[in-house]
C-alpha positions, 0 to 999 in steps of 0.5 A: 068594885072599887074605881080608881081613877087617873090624876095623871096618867102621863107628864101633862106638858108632854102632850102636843095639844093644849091642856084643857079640862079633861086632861085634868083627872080626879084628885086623888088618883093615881099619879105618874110622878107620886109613887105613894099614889099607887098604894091606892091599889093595894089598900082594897082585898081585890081579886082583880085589879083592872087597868085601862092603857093608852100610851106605852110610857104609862108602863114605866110605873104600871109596871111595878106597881102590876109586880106589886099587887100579883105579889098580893096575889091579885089577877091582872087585866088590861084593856089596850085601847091602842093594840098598834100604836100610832106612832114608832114606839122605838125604846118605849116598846121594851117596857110597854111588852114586858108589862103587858105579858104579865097580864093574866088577860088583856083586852081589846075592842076587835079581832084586828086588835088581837091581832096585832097585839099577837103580832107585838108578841102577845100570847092569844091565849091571853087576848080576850075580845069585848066590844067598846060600849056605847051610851044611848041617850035618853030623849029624841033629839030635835034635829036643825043645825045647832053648831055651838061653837067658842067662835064668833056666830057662824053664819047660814046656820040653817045650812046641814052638815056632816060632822067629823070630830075628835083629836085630829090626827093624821090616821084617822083621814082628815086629809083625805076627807078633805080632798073628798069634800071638794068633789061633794061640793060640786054635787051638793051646794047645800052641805057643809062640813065642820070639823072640831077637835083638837089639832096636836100641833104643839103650841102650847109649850117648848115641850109639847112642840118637841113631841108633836114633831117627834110624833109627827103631829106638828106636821098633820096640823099644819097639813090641814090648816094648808088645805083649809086655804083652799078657796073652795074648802074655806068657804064650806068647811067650818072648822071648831079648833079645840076642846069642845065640852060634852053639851055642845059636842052633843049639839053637834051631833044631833044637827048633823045629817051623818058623822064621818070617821075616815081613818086610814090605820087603826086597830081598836075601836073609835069613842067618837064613832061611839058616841055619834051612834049611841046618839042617833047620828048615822055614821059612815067609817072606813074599813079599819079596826072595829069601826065597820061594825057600827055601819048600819049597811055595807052603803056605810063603809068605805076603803081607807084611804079612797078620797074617790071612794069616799066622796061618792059615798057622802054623796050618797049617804046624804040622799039616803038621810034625807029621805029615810029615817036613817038615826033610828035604823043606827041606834037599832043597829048598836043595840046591843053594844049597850054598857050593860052586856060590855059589864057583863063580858067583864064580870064573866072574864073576871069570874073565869080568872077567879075560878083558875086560882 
């Protein structure tokens, strides 16, 4: 196996959020405006060439560049971490469909996702189902608040928590979470709420505002920041805008009493929600996408889009983490969504493509 990373999937300054470290790829890889960076492809005698698709306009390039390596005789796959996209596609969806129905597989994360991409029009036949991964830390991490954050020190850091963290957009419920929030602080004085990731509000270029208000993003931001005045969520909520690198996220985790991902629409599978439980951190999802399979319980799924629901559930939740040792039951619960039976589903896709030709 040869890894071939991205330089630039995408036009970076199209992107409504900053651009920070990790939108800066390995150099030399493949670049959306280089097209002598795509013969990294067809230097290697593959027998299969693997892609990882987030966004329709990566298929602009990744369309020919496909047309070129099954010329070589290569057997494609594709893993489509977004099978409904989260915005309109309008014209981009023409490009995107024509390069994926020349696959010869595609995955995604969960059934919901197969199926819609077979209601976009993909063959099932071509549809394979293998779980997200997940990385399990090594060590037992010592629990207490440990918020690290790029803000002057919080205060009251002995305070728990419940955490929420990833790009912050409309879908995945933060609205609705902190609607729900204002009831648990009613019943629960002794609970914040941090939230951290990126808000896609634009701001940091002319380009990036015109997406984020074409996507819609600009507005989810300025959504939140407008709840966040209120006088009860402002005193309980303890926002950590931007990038937040992997040592201080994971501190994050390991301080907080439950992770949170409320999403109201998705399809695929969440690498944060993945990340909480491979870590320990018990994590209470909405019933969208593959996200309830990491639920150690029904007790830990809520409906989308049930601010009522969900509050009862926190409620809930945080009684039972206090009282059980709820982290070792959710990294026995995901055991077997380990990085080594995912590699293992791969090699076997890849073994049945072969054996085909």
């Amino acid at each position: 196996m040869v890894p071939v990373n991205y330089e630039a999937p995408f036009p970076g300054g199209l992107h409504p959020a900053e651009k920070t470290a990790d939108m800066d790829m390995v150099h030399p890889g493949i670049h959306w405006a280089k097209p002598k960076s795509w013969n990294v492809l067809t230097r290697y005698p593959a027998d299969v060439v693997h892609f990882q698709h987030w966004v329709a306009p990566m298929a602009f390039y990744l369309l020919p560049l496909t047309r070129r390596l099954k010329a070589l005789g290569c057997k494609i796959v594709v893993t489509v971490h977004n099978p409904k996209p989260h915005e309109a596609l309008g014209w981009l969806s023409g490009p995107e469909m024509r390069w994926l129905t020349t696959a010869d597989a595609i995955v995604v994360h969960d059934a919901r996702g197969r199926k819609s991409l077979v209601e976009r029009g993909i063959d099932m036949q071509a549809i394979h189902v293998i779980p997200h991964g997940i990385t399990f830390s090594s060590t037992a991490e010592v629990r207490g608040d440990r918020l690290a954050t790029r803000q002057p020190a919080c205060e009251q850091r002995s305070r728990r928590y419940v955490l929420l963290f990833g790009n912050l957009r409309g879908y995945k419920g933060v609205g609705e979470l902190l609607a729900a929030w204002r009831v648990v602080c009613k019943s629960c004085d002794d609970v914040d709420l941090v939230i951290a990731g990126r808000l896609w509000d634009g701001a940091s270029s002319l380009l990036s505002s015109i997406v984020a208000n074409i996507l819609g993003t600009r507005n989810d931001a300025k959504v939140i920041r407008r709840q966040l005045l209120d006088h009860v969520l402002a005193k309980r909520v303890r926002l950590v805008e931007g990038f937040v690198p992997d040592d201080q996220l994971d501190a994050l985790i390991d301080g907080a009493e439950l992770a949170v991902f409320p999403y109201v629409s998705f399809a695929s599978q969440s690498g944060a929600a993945c990340r909480a439980a491979g870590r320990g951190c018990p994590v209470l999802v909405s019933d969208v996408g593959a996200l309830a399979e990491l639920a150690m319980s029904p007790n830990w799924i809520v409906s989308p889009a049930d601010s009522s629901g969900l509050a009862a559930a926190l409620i809930d939740r945080l009684g039972d983490v206090a009282q059980t040792d709820c982290r070792a039951a959710q990294r026995q619960h995901v055991r077997l969504l380990g990085w080594p039976g995912v590699a293992q589903a791969h090699v076997l896709l890849y073994q049945s493509l072969c054996s085909i030709s």
